[in-house]
N, C-alpha and C positions, 0 to 999 in steps of 0.2 A: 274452543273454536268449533263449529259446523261447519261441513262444509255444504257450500251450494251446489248443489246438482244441477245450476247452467254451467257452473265450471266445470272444468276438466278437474278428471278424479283425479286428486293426490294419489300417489304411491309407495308403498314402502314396503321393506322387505320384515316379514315375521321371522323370528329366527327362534327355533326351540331348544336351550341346550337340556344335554342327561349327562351327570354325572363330569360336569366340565365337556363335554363334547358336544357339537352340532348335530343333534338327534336328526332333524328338517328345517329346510329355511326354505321360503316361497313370497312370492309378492302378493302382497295383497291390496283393495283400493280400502283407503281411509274415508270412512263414514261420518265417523266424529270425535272432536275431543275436549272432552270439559275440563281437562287438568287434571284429574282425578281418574277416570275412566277412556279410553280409549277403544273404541269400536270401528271394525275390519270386513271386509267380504271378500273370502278370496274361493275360487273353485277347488275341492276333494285333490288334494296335494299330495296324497301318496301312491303310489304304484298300484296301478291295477286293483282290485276290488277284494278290501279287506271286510269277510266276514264275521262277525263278533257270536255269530249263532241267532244272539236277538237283534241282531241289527248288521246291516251290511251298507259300507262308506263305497261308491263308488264315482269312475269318473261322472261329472254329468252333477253330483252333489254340489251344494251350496252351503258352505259356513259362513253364517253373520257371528263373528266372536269380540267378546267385550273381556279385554282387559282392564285390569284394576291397578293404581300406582299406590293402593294401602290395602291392599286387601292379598291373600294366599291362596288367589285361585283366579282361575279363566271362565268364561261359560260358553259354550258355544252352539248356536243354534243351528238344526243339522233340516235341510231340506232337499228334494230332488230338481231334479233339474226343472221339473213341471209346476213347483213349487210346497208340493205338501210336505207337510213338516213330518220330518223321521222320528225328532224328539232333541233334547240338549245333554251334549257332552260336556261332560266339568274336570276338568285340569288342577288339579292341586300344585300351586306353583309358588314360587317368591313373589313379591310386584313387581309387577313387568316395569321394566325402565324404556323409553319411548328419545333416543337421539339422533342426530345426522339420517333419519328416514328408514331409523332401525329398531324393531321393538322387539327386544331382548326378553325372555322368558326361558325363568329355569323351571322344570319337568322333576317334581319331586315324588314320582309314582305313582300316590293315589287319584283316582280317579270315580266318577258318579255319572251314570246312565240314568238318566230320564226318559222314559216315552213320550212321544207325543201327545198321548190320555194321559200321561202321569197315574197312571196304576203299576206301571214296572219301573222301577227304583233300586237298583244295583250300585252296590260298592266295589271295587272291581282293585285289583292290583294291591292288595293290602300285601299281600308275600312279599310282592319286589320290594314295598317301603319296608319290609320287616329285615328284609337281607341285605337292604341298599346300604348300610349302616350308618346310617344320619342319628341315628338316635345317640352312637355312641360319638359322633364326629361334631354334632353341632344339635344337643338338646334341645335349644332354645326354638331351634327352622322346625327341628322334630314335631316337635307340640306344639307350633306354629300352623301343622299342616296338618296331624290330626285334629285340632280343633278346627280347620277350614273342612275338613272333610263333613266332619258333625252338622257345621252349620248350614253347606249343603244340602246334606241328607236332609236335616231338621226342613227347611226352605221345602226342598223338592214332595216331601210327605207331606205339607200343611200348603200347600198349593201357592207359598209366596215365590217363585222360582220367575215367575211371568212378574211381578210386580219389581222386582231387582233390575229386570232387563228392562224395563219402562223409561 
């Protein structure tokens, strides 16, 4: 399903869990969904203006983010309010499940920073996924999400990162 943009935007709430708990949950408007993929634009949903060093999320930001229902990760395209692109943040997650106007996503720690040039490329939060202890609770998600992290990174270095989000 697309949606048309003489309609009135769909809405539904994103809901992110960690660790079994509601990490953030925020509305956001539904862009599109092919069954497979579901894509979201909701405004910079966290508190006040979180800076990463190389990158700072504030209010005023725009995420377009694409969930996947077979895939172990999120992507999310990071812009200001004016429109220039910050760069994309990538989620290493289960597949998102999409019910009753709620798109459920579990936060399995790893995460991948893109710039907007795509010359700075950061793996980020490997500790948390090293001490979260998934690897000894549930293997399978384990190496489920290190290999989604690879194939990111792999993606974001060899410039297909834009051709995914197409």
């Amino acid at each position: 399903m697309s949606v048309n943009s003489a309609e009135r935007p769909a809405l539904l709430d994103v809901v992110l869990v960690k660790a079994g708990r509601t990490k953030i949950s925020y509305p956001a408007e539904l862009l599109a969904d092919d069954g497979t993929r579901v894509t979201v634009r909701a405004p910079w949903a966290g508190d006040g203006v979180r800076d990463f060093g190389f990158v700072r999320f504030e209010p005023g930001d725009v995420f377009t983010e694409h969930y996947w229902r077979d895939r172990w990760y999120a992507v999310k395209e990071v812009r200001t309010a004016t429109g220039t692109l910050k760069g994309h943040y990538c989620d290493v997650t289960r597949p998102a499940e999409l019910s009753a106007g709620r798109l459920l996503v579990e936060d399995l720690d790893l995460d991948l920073w893109v710039s907007a040039d795509g010359t700075d490329v950061r793996r980020l939060d490997e500790d948390e996924f090293a001490a979260s202890g998934l690897t000894a609770a549930d293997p399978g998600a384990a190496a489920a999400a290190v290999a989604a992290l690879d194939e990111l990174d792999a993606l974001a270095r060899g410039g297909g990162l834009g051709a995914l989000l197409a």
